[in-house]
N, CA and C of each residue as an Amber inpcrd file, in Angstrom:
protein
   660
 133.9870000  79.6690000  58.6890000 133.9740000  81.0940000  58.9940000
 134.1750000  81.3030000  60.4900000 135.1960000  82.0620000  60.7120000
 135.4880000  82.3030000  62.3430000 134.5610000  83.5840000  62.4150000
 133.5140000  83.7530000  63.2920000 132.5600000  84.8170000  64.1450000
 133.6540000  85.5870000  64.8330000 134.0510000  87.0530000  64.8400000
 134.0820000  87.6970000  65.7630000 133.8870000  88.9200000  66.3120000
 134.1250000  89.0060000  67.2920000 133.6580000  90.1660000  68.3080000
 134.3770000  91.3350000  68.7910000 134.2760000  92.2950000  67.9910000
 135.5890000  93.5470000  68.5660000 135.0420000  94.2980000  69.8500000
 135.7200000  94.4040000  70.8640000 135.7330000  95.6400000  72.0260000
 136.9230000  96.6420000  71.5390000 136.2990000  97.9130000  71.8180000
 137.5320000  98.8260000  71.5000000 136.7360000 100.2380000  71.8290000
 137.1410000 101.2730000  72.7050000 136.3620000 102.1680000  73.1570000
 136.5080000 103.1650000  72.2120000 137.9940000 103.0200000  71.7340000
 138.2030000 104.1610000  70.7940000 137.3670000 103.9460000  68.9480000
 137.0410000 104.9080000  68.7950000 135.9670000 104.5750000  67.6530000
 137.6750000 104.7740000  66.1720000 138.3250000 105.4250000  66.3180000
 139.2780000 105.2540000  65.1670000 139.7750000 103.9790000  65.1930000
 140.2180000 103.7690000  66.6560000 140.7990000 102.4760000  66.5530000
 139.9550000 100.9820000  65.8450000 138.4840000 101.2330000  66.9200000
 137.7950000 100.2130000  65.9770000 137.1330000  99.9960000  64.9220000
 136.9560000 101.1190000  64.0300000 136.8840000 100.9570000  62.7370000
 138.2660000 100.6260000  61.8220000 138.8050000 101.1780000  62.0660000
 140.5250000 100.5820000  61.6370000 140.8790000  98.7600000  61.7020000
 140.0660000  98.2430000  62.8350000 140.3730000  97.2070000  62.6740000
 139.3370000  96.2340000  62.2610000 138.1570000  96.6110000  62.1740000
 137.1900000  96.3880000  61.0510000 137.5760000  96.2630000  59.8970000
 138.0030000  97.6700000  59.2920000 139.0550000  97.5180000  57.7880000
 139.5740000  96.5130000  57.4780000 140.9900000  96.3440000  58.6870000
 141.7390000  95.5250000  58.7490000 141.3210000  93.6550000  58.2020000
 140.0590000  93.6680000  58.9100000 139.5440000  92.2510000  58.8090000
 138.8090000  91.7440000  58.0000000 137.9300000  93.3760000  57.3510000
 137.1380000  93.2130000  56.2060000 137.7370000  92.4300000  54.9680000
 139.0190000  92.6160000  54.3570000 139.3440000  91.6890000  53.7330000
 139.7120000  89.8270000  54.0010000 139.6880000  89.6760000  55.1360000
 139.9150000  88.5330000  55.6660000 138.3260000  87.7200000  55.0010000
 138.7120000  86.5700000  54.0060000 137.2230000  85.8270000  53.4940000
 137.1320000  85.0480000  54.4960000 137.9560000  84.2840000  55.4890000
 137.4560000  83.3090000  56.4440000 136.7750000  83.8470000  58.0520000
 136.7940000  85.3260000  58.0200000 136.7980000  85.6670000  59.1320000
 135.2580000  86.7150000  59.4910000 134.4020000  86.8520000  59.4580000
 133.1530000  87.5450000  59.7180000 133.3580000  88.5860000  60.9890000
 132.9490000  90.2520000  61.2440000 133.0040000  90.3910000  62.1030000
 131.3690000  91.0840000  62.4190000 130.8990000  90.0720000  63.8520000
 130.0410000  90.2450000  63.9660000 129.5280000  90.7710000  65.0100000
 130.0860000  91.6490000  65.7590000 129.5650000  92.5730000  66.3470000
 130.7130000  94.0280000  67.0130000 130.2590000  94.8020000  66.7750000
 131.7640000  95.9730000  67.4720000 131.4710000  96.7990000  68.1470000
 131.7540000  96.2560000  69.6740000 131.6340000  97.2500000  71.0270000
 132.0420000  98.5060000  71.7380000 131.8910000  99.2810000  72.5240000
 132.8200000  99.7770000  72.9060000 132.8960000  99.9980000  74.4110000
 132.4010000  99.1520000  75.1000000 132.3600000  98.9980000  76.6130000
 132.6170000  97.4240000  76.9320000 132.5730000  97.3870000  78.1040000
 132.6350000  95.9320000  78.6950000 130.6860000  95.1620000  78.6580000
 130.1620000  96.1950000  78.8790000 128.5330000  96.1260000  78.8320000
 128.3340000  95.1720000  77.6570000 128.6190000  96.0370000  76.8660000
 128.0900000  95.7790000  75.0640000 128.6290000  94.9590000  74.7780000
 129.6600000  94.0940000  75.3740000 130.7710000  93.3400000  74.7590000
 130.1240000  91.4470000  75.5120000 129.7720000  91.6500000  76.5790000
 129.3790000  90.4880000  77.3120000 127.6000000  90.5280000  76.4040000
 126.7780000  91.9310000  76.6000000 125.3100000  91.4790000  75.5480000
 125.9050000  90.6370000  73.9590000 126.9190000  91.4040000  73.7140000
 127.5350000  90.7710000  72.1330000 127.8680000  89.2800000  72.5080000
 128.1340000  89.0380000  72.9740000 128.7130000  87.3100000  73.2150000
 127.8350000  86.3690000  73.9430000 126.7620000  86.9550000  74.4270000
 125.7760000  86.1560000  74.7530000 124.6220000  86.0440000  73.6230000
 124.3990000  87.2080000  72.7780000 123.2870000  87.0090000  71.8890000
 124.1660000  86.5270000  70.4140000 125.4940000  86.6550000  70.4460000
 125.9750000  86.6450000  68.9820000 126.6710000  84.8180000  69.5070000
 127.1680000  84.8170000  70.2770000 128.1530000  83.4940000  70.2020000
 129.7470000  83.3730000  69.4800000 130.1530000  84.6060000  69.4240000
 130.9430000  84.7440000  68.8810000 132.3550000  83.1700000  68.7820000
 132.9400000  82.9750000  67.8650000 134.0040000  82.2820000  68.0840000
 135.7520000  82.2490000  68.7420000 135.5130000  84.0600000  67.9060000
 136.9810000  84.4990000  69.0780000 136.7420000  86.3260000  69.5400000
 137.0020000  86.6690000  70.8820000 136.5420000  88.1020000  70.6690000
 137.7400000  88.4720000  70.9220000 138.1610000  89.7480000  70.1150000
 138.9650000  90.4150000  70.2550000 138.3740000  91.7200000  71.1150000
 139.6310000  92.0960000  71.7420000 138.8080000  93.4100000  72.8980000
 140.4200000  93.9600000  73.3190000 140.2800000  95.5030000  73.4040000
 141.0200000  95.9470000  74.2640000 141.1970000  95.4040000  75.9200000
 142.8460000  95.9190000  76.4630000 142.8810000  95.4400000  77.3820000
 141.8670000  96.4250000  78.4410000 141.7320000  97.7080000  78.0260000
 141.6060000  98.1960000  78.9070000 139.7260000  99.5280000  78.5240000
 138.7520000  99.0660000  78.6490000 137.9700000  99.6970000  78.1430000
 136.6010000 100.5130000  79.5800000 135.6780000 101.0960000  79.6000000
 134.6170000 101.5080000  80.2930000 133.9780000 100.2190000  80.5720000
 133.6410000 100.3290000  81.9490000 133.0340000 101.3870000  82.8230000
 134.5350000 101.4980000  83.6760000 135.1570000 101.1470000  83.8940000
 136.3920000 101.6710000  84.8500000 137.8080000 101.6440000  84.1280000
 138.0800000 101.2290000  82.6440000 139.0530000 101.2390000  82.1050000
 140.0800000 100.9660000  82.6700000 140.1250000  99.9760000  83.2300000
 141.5540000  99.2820000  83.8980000 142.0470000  97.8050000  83.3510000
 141.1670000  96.8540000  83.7160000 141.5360000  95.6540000  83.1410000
 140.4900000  94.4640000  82.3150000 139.2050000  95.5990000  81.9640000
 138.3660000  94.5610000  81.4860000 138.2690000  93.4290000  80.5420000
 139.4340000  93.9790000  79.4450000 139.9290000  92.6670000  78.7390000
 140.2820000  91.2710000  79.5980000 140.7680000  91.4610000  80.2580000
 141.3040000  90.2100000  81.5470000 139.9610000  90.1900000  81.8960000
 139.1950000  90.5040000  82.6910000 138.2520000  89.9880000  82.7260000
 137.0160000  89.5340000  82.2250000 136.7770000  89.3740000  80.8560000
 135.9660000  89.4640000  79.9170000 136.7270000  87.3220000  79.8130000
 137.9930000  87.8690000  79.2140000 139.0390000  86.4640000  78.9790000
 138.8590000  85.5680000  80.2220000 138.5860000  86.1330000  81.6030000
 138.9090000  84.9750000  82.5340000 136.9670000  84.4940000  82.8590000
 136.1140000  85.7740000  82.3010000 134.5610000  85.0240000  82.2620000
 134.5100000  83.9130000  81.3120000 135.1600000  83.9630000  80.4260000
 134.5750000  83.2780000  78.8520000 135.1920000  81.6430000  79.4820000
 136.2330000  81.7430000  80.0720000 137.1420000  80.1830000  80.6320000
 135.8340000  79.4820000  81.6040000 135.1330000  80.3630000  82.1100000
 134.0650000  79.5870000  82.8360000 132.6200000  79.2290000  82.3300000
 132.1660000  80.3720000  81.4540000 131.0880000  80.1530000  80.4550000
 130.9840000  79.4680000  79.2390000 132.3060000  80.2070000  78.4750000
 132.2800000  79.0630000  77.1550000 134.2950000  79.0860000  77.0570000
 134.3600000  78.3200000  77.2020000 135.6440000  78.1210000  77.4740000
 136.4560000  77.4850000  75.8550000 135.3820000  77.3350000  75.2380000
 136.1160000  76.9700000  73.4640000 136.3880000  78.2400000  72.8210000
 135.8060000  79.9990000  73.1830000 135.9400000  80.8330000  72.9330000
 137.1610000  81.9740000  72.9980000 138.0610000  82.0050000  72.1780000
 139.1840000  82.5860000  72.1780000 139.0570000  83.7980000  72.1360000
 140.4590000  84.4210000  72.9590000 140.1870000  85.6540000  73.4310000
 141.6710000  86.1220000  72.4550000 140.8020000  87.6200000  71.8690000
 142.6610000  88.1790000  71.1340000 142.5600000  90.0030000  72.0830000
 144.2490000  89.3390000  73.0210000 143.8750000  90.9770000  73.7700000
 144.9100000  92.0850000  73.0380000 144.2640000  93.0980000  72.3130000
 145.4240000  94.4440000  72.1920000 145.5530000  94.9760000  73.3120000
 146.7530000  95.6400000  73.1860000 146.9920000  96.8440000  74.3520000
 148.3440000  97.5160000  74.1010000 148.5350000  98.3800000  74.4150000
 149.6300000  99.0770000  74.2820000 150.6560000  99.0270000  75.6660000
 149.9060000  98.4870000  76.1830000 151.4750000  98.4460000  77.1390000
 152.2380000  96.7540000  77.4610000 153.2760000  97.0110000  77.4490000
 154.1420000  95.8640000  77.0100000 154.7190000  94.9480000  78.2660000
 154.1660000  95.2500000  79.6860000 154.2610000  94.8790000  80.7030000
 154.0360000  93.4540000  80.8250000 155.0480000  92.6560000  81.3280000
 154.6050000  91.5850000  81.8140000 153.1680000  91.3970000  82.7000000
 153.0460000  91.8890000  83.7340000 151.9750000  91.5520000  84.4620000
 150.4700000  91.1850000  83.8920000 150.4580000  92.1010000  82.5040000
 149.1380000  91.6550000  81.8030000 149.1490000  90.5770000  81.1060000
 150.3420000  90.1510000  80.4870000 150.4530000  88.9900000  79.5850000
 149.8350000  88.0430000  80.7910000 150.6630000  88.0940000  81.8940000
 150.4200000  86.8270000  83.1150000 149.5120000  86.4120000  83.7040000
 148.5760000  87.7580000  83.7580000 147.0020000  87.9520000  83.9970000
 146.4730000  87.1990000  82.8110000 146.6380000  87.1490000  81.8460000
 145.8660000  86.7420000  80.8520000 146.0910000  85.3770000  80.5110000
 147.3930000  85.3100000  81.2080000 147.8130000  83.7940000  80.9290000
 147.3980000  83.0210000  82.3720000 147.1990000  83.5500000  83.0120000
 147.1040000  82.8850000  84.3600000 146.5490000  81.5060000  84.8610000
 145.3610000  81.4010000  83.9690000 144.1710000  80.0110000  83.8540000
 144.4530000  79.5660000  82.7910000 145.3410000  79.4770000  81.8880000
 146.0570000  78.9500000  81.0350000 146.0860000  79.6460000  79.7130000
 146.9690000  78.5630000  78.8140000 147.3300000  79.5180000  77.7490000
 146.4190000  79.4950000  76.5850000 145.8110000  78.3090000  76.4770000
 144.8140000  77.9830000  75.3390000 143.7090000  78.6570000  74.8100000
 143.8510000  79.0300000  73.4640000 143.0030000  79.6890000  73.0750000
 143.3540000  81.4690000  73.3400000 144.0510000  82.0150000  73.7200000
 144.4680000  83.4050000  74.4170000 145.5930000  83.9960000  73.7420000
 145.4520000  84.8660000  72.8240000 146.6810000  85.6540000  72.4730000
 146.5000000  87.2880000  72.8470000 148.0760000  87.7750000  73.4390000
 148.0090000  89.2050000  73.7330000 148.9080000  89.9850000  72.4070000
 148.5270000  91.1890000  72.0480000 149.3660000  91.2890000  70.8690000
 149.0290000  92.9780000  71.3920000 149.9870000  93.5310000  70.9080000
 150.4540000  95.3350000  71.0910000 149.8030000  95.9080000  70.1730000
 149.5500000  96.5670000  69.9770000 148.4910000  97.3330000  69.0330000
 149.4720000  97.9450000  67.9770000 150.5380000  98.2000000  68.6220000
 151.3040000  99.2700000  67.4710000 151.9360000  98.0600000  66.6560000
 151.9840000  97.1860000  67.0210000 152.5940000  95.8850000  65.9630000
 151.9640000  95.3600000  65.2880000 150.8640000  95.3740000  65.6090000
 149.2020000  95.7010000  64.6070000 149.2580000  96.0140000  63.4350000
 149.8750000  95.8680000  62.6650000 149.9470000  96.6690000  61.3490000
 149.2430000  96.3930000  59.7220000 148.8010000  95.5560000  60.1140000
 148.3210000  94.2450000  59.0450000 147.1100000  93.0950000  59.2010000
 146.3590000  93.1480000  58.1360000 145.3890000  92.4210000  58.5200000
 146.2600000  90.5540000  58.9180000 147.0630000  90.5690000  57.9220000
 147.5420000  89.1810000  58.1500000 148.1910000  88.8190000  59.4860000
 148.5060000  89.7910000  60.3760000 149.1800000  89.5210000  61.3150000
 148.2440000  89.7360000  62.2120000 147.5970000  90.2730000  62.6630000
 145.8630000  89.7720000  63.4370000 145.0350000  88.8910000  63.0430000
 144.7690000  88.5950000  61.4170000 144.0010000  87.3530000  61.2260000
 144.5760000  86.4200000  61.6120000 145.8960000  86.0620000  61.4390000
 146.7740000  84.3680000  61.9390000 146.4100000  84.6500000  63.4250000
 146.2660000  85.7630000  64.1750000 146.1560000  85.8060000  65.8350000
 145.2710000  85.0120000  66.2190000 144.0120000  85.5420000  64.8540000
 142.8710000  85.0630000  65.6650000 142.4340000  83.7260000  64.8400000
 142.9320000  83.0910000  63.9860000 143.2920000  82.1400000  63.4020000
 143.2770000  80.7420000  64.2950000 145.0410000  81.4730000  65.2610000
 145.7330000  80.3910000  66.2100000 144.4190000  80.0130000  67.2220000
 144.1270000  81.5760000  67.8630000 143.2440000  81.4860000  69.3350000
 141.9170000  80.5740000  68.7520000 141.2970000  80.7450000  68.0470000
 140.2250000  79.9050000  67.3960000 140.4000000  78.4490000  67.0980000
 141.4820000  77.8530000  67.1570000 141.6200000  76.1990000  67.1220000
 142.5160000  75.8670000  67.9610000 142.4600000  76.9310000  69.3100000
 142.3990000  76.8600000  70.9700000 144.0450000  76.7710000  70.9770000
 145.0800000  77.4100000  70.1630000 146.6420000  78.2210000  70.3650000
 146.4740000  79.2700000  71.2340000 147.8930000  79.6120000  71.0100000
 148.4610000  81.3290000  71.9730000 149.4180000  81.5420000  71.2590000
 149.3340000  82.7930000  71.0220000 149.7590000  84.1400000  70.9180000
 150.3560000  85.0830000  71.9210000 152.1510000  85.1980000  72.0760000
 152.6040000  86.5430000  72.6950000 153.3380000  86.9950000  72.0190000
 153.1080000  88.6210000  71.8980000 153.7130000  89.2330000  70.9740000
 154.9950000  89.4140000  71.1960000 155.9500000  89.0760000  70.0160000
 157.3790000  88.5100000  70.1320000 157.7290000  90.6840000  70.8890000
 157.7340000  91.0390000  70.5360000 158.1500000  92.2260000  71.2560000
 158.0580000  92.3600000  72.7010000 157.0980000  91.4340000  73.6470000
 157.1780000  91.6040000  74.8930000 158.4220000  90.3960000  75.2700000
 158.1520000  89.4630000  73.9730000 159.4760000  88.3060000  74.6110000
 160.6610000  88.5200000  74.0150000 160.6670000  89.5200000  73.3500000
 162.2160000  90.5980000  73.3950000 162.8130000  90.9350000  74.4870000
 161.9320000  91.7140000  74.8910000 162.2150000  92.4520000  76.0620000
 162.4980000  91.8530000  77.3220000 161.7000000  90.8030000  77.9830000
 161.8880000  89.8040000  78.4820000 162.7290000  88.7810000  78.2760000
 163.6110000  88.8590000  77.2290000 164.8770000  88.0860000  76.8270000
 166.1500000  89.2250000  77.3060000 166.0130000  90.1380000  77.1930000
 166.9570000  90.9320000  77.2710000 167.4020000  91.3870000  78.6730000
 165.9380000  91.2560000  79.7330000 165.9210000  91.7340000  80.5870000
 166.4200000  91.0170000  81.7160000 168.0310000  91.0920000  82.0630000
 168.3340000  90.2160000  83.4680000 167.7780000  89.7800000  84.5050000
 167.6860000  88.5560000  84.9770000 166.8440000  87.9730000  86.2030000
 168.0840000  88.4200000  87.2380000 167.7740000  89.3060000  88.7110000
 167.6550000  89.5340000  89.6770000 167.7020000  88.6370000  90.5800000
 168.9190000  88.7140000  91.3180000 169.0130000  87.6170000  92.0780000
 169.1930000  85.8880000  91.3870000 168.8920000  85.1780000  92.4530000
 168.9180000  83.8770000  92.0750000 167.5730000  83.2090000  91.5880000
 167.3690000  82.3370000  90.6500000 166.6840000  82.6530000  89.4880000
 166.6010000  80.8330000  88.5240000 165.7390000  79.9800000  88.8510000
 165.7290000  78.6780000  88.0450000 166.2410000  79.1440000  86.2920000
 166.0610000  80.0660000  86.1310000 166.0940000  80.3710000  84.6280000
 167.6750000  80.5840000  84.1990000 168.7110000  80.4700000  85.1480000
 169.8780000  81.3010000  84.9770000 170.5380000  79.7780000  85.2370000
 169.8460000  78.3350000  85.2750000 170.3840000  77.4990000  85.2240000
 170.2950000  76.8180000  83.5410000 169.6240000  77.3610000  83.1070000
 169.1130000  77.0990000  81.2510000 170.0130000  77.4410000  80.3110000
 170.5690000  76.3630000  79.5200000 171.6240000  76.3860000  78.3730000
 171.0570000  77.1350000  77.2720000 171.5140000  77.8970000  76.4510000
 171.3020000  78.7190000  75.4410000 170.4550000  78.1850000  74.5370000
 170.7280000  77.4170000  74.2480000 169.6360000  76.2930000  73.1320000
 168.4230000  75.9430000  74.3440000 168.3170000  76.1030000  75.6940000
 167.2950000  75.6260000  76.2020000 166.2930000  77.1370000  76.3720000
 167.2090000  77.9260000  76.7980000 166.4970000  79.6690000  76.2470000
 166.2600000  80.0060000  75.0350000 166.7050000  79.6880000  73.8670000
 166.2990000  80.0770000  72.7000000 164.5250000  78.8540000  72.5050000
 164.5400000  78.1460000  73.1090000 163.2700000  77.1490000  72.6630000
 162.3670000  77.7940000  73.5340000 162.9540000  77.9080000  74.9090000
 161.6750000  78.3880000  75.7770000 161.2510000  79.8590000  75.4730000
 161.7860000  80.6180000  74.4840000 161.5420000  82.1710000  73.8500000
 160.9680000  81.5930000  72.5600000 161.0920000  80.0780000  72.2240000
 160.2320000  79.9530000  70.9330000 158.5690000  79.8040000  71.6170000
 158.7140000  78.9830000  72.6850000 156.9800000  78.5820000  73.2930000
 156.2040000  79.5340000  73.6530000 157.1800000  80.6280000  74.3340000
 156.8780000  81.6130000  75.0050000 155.5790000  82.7110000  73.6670000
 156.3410000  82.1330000  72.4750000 155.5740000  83.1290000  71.2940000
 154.4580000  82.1850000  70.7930000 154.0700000  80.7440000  71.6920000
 152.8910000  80.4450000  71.1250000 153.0970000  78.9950000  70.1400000
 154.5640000  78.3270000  70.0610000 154.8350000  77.5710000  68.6690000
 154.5960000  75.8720000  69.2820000 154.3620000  75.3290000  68.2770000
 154.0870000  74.0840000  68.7730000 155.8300000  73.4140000  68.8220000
 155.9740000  71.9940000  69.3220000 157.0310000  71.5650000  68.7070000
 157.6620000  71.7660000  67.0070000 156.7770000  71.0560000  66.1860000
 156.9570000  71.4590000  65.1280000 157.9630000  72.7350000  64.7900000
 157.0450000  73.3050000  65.0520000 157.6460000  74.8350000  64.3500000
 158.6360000  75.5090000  65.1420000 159.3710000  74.8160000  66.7520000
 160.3240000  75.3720000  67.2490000 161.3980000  74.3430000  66.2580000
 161.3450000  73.1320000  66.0450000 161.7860000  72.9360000  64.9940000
 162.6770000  73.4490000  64.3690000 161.2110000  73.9250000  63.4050000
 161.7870000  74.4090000  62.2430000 162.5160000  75.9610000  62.4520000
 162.1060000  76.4770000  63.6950000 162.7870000  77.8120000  63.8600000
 164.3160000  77.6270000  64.3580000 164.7090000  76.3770000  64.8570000
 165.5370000  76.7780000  65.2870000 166.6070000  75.5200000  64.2930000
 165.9140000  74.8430000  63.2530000 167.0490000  73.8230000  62.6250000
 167.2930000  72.6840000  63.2780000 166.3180000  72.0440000  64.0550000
 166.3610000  70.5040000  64.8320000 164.7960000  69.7810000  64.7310000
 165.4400000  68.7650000  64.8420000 164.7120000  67.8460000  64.8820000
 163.3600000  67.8350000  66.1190000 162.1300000  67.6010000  65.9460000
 161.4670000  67.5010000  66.7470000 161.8400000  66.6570000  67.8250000
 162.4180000  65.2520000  67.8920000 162.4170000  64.9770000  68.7960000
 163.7500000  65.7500000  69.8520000 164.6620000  65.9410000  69.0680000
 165.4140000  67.1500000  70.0180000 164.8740000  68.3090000  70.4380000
 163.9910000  69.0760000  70.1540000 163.1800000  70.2380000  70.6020000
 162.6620000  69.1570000  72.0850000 161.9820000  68.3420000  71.5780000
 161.1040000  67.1510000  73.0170000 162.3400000  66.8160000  74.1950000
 163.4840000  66.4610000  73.8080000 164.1730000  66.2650000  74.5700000
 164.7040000  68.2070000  75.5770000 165.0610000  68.7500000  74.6750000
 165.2800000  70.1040000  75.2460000 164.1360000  70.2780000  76.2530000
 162.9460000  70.4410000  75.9210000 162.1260000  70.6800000  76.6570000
 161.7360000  70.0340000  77.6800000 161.8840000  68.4930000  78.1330000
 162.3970000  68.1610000  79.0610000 163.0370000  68.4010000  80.0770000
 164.2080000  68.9030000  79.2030000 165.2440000  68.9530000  80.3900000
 165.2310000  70.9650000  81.3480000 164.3410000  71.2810000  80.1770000
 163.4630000  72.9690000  80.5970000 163.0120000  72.6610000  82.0140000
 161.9750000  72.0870000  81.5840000 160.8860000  71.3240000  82.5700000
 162.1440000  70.6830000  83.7730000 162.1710000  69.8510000  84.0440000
 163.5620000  69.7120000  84.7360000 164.0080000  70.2090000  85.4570000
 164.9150000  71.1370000  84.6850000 165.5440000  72.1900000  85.5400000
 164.7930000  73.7020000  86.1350000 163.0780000  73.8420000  85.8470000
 162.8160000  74.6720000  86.3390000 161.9020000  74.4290000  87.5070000
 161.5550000  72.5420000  87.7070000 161.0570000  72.2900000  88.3970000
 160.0740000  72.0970000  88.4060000 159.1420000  72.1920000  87.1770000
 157.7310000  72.2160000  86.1950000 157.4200000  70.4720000  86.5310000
 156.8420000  70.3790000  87.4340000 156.1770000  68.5270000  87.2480000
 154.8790000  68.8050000  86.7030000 154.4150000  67.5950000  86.2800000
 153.3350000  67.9320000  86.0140000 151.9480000  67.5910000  86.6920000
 150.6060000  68.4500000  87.0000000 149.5940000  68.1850000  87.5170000
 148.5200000  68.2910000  86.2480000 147.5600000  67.4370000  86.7000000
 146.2630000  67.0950000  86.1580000 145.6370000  67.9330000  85.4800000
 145.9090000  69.6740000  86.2470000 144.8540000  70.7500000  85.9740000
 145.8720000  71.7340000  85.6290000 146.9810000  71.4670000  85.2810000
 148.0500000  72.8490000  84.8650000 148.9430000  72.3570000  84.1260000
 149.0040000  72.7020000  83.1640000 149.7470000  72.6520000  81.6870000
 151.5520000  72.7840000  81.9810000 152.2540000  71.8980000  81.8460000
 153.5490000  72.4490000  82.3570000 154.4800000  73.3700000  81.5140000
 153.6950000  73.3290000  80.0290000 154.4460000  74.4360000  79.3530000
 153.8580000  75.7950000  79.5090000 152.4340000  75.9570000  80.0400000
 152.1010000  77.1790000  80.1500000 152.8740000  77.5140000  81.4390000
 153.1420000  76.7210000  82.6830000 153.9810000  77.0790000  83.8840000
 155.4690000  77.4770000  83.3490000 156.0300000  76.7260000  82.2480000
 157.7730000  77.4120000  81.7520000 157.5920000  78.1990000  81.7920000
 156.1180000  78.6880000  80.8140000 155.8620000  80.3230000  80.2310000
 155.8310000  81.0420000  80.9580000 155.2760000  80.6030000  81.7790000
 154.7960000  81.4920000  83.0580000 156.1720000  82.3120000  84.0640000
 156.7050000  81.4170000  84.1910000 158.0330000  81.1060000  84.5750000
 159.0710000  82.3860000  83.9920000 158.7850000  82.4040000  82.7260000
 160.1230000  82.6760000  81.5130000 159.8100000  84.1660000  81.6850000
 157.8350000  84.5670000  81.5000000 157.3960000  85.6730000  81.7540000
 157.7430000  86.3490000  82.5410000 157.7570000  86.1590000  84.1420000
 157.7940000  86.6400000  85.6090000 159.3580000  87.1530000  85.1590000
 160.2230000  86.5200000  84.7270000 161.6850000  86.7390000  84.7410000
 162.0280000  88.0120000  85.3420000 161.5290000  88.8590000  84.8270000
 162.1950000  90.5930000  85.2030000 161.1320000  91.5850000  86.1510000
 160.0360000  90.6630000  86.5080000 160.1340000  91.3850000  87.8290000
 160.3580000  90.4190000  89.1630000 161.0430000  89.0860000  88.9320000
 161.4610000  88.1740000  90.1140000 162.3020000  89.2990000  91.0990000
């Protein structure tokens, strides 16, 4: 049974996604906030396994989801964070991705539509995956890099894989999304890494840095 924890200031919204989860048998929800206050007492007395929370809730409604996600990396850091929000901006995905990707999915609220497509969210984030909602890496596919740009040196098959990671997929399943062989996905990604200059260090993930990378694209 995955424990979790809703933040959401708006009371339609978070009963709606109560609904949503109530049918979910593997998933319990055990406590539903609507401040940043209530949301840190909820996760210290409940222990939740993954909390879901708006990005943006009281006492100052700006970015407390991000910061709720970047406390939990220092307190309990096995605890997955699922952020809604309605705005589709890079800068929050990056914020949220910033201390890495594990365990952390951001997903749009209006794409929200289904319990199955928030339960797999919080599914992934709970056996420490990520989650970005393919609609921000639409947009960010579409959106021309400015100037000169490591990303504008990447072969089409090396952009179509790094828009598969970008949504969270292991090897495996870029795989199977794209009709190759794992060890060709391994080799592609290599040569990602490579050409964007991604080495690797001890304390930073070099595929969360592609991501990172792939993210920034349109406001470089």
């Amino acid at each position: 049974m995955i424990r979790v924890a809703v933040a959401e200031d708006n009371y339609l919204v978070r009963e709606g996604i109560r609904r949503l989860l109530e049918p979910e048998q593997d998933i319990e929800l055990v406590a539903a906030c609507e401040d940043m206050a209530s949301l840190l007492e909820a996760i210290e007395t409940e222990q939740p396994d993954v909390v879901l929370t708006d990005i943006r809730m009281p006492p100052s409604s700006q970015d407390e989801g991000i910061q709720v996600a970047d406390r939990l990396r220092e307190t309990s850091s096995e605890t997955g964070v699922v952020v809604l929000s309605q705005f589709a901006e890079p800068e929050y995905a990056l914020a949220l991705l910033e201390k890495g990707a594990e365990g952390r999915a951001y997903l749009l609220k209006d794409r929200v539509g289904d319990a199955a497509q928030l339960g797999d969210a919080i599914r992934e984030v709970a056996r420490g995956g990520s989650v970005i909602d393919p609609k921000i890496v639409e947009a960010l596919v579409a959106a021309r890099a400015r100037g000169d740009s490591p990303l504008d040196q990447l072969t089409p098959r090396e952009r179509e894989t790094l828009e598969e990671m970008a949504q969270g997929k292991n090897n495996a399943a870029i795989a199977a999304s794209l009709v190759i062989t794992e060890p060709s996905v391994e080799k592609v990604i290599h040569s990602i890494f490579r050409k964007l200059g991604v080495a690797w260090q001890a304390d930073v993930n070099r595929r969360v840095k592609a991501v990172l990378l792939y993210l920034a694209e349109r406001d470089a």
